[in-house]
C-alpha positions as protocol buffer text, in pm:
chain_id: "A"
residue {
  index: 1
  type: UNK
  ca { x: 9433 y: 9072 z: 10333 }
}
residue {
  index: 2
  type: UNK
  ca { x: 9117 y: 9246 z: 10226 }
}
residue {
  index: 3
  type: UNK
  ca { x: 8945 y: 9092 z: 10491 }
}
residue {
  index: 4
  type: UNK
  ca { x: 9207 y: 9289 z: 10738 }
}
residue {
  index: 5
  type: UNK
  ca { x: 9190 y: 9644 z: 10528 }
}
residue {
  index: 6
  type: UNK
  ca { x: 8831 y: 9596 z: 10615 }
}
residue {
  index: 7
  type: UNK
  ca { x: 8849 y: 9548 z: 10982 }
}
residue {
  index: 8
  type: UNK
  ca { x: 9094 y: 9830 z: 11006 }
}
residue {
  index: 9
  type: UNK
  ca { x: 8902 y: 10072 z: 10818 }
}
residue {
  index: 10
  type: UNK
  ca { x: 8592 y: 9982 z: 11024 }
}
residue {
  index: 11
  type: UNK
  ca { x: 8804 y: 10060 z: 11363 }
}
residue {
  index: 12
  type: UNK
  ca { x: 8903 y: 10457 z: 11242 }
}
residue {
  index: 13
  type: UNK
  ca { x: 8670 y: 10653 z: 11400 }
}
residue {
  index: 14
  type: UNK
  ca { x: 8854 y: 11025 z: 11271 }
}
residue {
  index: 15
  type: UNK
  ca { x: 8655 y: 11166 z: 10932 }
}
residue {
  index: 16
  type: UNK
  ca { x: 8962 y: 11292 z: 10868 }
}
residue {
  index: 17
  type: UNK
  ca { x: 9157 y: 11060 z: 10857 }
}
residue {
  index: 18
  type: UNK
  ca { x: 8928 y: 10823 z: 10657 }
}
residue {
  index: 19
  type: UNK
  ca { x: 8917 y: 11103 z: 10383 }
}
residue {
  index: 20
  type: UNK
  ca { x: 9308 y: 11114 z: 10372 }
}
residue {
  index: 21
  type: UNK
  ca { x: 9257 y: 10732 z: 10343 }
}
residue {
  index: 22
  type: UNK
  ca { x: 9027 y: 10775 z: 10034 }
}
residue {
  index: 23
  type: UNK
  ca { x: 9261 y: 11002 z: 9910 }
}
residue {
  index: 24
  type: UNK
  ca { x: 9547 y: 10760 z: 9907 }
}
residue {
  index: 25
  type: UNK
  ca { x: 9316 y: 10462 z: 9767 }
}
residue {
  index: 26
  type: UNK
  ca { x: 9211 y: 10694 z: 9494 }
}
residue {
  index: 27
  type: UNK
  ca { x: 9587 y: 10795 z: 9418 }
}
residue {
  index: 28
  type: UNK
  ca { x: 9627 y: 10399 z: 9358 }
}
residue {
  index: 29
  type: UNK
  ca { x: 9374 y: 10311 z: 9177 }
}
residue {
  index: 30
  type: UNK
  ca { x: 9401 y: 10635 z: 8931 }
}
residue {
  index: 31
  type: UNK
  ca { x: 9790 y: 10529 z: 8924 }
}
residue {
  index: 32
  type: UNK
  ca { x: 9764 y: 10115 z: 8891 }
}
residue {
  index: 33
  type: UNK
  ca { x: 9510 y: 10170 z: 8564 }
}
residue {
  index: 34
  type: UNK
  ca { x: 9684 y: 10020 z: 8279 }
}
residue {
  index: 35
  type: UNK
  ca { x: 9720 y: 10304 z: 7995 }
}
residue {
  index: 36
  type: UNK
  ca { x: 9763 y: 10227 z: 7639 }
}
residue {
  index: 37
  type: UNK
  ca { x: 10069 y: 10078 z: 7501 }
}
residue {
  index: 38
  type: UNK
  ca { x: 10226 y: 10219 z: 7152 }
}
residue {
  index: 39
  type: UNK
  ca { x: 10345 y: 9911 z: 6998 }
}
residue {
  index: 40
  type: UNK
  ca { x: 10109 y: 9920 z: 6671 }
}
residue {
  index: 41
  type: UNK
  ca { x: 10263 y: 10312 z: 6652 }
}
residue {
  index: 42
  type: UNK
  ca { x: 10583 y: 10198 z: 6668 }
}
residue {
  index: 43
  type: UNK
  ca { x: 10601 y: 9880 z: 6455 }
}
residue {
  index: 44
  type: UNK
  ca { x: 10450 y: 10100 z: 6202 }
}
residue {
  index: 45
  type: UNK
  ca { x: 10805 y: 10215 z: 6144 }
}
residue {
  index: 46
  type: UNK
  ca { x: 10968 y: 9880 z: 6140 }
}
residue {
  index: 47
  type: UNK
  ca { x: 11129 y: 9835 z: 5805 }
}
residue {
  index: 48
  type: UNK
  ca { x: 11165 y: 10225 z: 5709 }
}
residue {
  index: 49
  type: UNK
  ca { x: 11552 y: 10190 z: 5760 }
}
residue {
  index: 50
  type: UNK
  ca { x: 11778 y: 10036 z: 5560 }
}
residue {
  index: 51
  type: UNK
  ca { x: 12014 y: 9805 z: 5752 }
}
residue {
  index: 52
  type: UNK
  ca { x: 12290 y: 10073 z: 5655 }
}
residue {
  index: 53
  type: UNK
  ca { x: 12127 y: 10328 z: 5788 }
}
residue {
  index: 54
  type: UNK
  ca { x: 11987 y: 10170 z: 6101 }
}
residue {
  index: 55
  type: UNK
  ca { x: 12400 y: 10062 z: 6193 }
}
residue {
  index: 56
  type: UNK
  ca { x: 12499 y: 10447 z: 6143 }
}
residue {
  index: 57
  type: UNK
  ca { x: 12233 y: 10555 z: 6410 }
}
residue {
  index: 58
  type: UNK
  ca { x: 12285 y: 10270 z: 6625 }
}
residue {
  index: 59
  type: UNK
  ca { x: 12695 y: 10367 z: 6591 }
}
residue {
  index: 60
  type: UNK
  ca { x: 12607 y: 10708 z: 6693 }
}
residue {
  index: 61
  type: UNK
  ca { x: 12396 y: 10636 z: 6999 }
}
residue {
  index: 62
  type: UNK
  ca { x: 12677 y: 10429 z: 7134 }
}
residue {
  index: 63
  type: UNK
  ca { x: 12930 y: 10670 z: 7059 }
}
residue {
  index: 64
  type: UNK
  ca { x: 12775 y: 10930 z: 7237 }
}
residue {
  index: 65
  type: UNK
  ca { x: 12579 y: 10798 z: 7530 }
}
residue {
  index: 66
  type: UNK
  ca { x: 12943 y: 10603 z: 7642 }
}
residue {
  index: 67
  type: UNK
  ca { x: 13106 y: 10930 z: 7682 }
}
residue {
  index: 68
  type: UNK
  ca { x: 13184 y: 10987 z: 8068 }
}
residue {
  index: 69
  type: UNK
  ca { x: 13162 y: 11371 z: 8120 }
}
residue {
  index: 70
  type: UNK
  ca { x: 13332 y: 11589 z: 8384 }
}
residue {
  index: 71
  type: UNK
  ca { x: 13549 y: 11435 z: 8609 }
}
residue {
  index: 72
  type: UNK
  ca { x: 13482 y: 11137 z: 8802 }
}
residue {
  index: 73
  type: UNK
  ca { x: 13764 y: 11054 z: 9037 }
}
């Protein structure tokens, strides 16, 4: 596949259009970068609720985000 990107990109003759092309590539690469996960952030809360208090909040998130607003006939 590389191999064929390369060929292609040797055929373009139009500046412009090779910039927009190193545009895009750039766009890729800035958006494929893996960032920096939060899971040491957030198990640094596991265990501050009690199981009681950890059922009330999950009760309350289900109550609420199940709700079907306006109407949907």
């Amino acid at each position: 596949m590389r191999e064929n990107i390369l060929k292609d990109l040797a055929d373009i003759g139009n500046p412009r259009l090779l910039y927009q092309i190193w545009e895009f590539i750039n766009l890729i690469k800035k958006n494929s970068v893996e960032k920096e996960g939060n899971v040491e952030k957030v198990l640094a809360y596991a265990g501050s609720l009690d199981r009681e208090e950890g059922k009330i909040i999950q009760l309350n998130l289900e109550e609420e985000f199940n709700k079907i607003e306006g109407d949907w006939d």
